[in-house]
N, C-alpha and C positions, 0 to 999 in steps of 0.2 A: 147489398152490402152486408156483409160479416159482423154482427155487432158484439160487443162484450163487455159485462161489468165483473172488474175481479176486486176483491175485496177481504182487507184485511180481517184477523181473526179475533182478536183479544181488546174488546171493547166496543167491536164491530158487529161480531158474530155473535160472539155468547161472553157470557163472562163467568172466567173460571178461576178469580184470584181467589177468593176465598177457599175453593178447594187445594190450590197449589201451593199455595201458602202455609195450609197445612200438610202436606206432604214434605212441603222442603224442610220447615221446623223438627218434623220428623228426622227425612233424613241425617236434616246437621246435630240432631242431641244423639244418632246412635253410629253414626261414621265419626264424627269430631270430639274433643273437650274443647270445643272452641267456647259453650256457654253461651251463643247469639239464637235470638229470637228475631223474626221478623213480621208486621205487621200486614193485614190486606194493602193498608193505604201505600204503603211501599213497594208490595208484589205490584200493584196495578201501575206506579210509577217506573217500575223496571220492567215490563211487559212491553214487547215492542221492537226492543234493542236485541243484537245479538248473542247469544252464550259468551262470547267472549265479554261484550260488554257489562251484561249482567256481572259476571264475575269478579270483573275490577269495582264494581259496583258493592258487592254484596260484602268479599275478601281480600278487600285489598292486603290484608295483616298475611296472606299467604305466599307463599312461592309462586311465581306464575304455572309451573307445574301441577303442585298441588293443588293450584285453583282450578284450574282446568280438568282435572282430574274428580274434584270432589262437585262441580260444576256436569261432569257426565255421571256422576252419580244420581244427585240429584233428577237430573230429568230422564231417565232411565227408571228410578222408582217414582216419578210424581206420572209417567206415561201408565204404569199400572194400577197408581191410585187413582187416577182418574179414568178407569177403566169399570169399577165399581161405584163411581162420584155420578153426582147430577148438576155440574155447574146450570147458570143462569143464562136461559137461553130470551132476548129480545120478545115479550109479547108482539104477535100478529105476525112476526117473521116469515112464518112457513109461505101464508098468503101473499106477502111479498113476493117473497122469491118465484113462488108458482104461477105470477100475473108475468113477473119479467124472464123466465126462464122462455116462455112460446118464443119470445122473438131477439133472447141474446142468452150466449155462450156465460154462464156463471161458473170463477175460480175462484180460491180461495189461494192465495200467495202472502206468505206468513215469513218470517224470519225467526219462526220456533225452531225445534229439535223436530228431526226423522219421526216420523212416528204418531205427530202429536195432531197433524191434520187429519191424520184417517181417523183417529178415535173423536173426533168431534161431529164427522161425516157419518160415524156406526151412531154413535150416541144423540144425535139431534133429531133423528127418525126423517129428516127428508135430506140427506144427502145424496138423492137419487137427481138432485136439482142440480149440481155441481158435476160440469163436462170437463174439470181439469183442478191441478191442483199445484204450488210448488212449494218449496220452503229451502234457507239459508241450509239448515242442516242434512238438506239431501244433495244440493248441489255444489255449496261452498261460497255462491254467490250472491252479493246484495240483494235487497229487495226491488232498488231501481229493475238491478240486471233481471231478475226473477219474472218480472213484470213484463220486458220485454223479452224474456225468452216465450211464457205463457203466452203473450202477444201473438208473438211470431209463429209456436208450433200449432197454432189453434186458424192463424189463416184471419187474424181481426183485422177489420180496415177500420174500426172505429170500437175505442174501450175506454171506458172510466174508471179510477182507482179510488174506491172507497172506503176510510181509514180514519182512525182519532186521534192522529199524531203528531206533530213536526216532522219526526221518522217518514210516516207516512207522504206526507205532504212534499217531502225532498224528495224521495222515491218516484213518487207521482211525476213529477219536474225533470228526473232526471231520464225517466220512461219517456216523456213527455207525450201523456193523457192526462187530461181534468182530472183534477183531487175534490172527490166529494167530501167534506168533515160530515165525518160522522158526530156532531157535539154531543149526543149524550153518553158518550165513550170518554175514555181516563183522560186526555187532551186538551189542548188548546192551542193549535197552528196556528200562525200569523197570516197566512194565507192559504186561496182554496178554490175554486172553481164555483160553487153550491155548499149550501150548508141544511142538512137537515138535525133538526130535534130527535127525531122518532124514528125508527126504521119504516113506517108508515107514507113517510114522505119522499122513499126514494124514489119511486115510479115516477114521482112528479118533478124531480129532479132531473133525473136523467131525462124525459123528454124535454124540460127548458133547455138542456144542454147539446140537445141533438137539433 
């Protein structure tokens, strides 16, 4: 049997609010006179959702146009500042993933922007562990669909979705694979398959679940 854990990126994998959050500030004081500032604790609560939704999020005061527009600016230059950045990557990770990689397919299926999964796979040093990848901004589709397309082109008879969200957690349901909560990620779902603390605990997760 085919097995496989794909798993969400932004509170899962590493955590990159505090670099992004300075990038977008950036960007919005030298593209806008909008005068808004934005907080970590807010990037990490808008992390998750899609550009579209970020955006109604961030600007609503704008045209939907403009939103969209200053929304691909944004992660267009927050893609190359995090290109020389060092977000926060989970201590013991690596060894995780290199215990469950021998015997299941690891992705990383995100609802970021194009672009933003590979520089987390250059910059993490073992993205040599991740046999696939997707995201909203390459393909145009949910993260449910995403899940099940990565699913599908990878050949899994059995995968878990691992995530800090309610996002996550619908996706998971509507893929319909176990939702691991990741709890020490920006979230709090109502519901979830397993729950671990620690990135440490997934090994022991996934085989309760198997």
């Amino acid at each position: 049997m085919k097995k496989g854990i794909l798993f969400d990126l932004d509170g899962t994998l590493w955590d990159s609010s505090g670099v992004v959050i300075e990038s977008w500030n950036n960007t919005i004081a030298n593209h806008t006179d909008l005068g808004l500032t934005f907080t970590q604790e807010q990037m990490r609560s808008y992390m998750g959702k899609t550009l579209d939704q970020i955006g109604d999020l961030m600007f609503p005061m704008l045209p939907p146009e403009e939103r969209l527009n200053l929304m691909r600016i944004c992660s267009r230059e927050e893609n190359e500042f995090l290109k020389t950045a060092n977000p926060y990557i989970y201590p013991g990770e690596k060894e995780v993933l290199e215990k469950l990689s021998k015997d299941h397919l690891l992705a990383v299926v995100s609802n970021c922007q194009d672009g933003y999964i590979e520089i987390f796979l250059e910059k993490c040093g073992f993205g040599g562990l991740f046999g696939d990848f997707e995201c909203a901004g390459r393909t145009g589709l949910d993260k449910g669909d995403n899940i099940k397309l990565v699913a599908q082109r990878n050949g899994l008879e059995k995968c878990f979705y691992l995530g800090d969200t309610e996002m996550d957690g619908a996706a998971a349901r509507k893929a319909g694979v176990p939702f691991i909560h990741a709890a020490y990620g920006f979230g709090s779902p109502a519901g979830f398959d397993a729950r671990i603390n620690n990135i440490s605990e997934l090994a022991a997760a996934v085989a309760a679940l198997e």
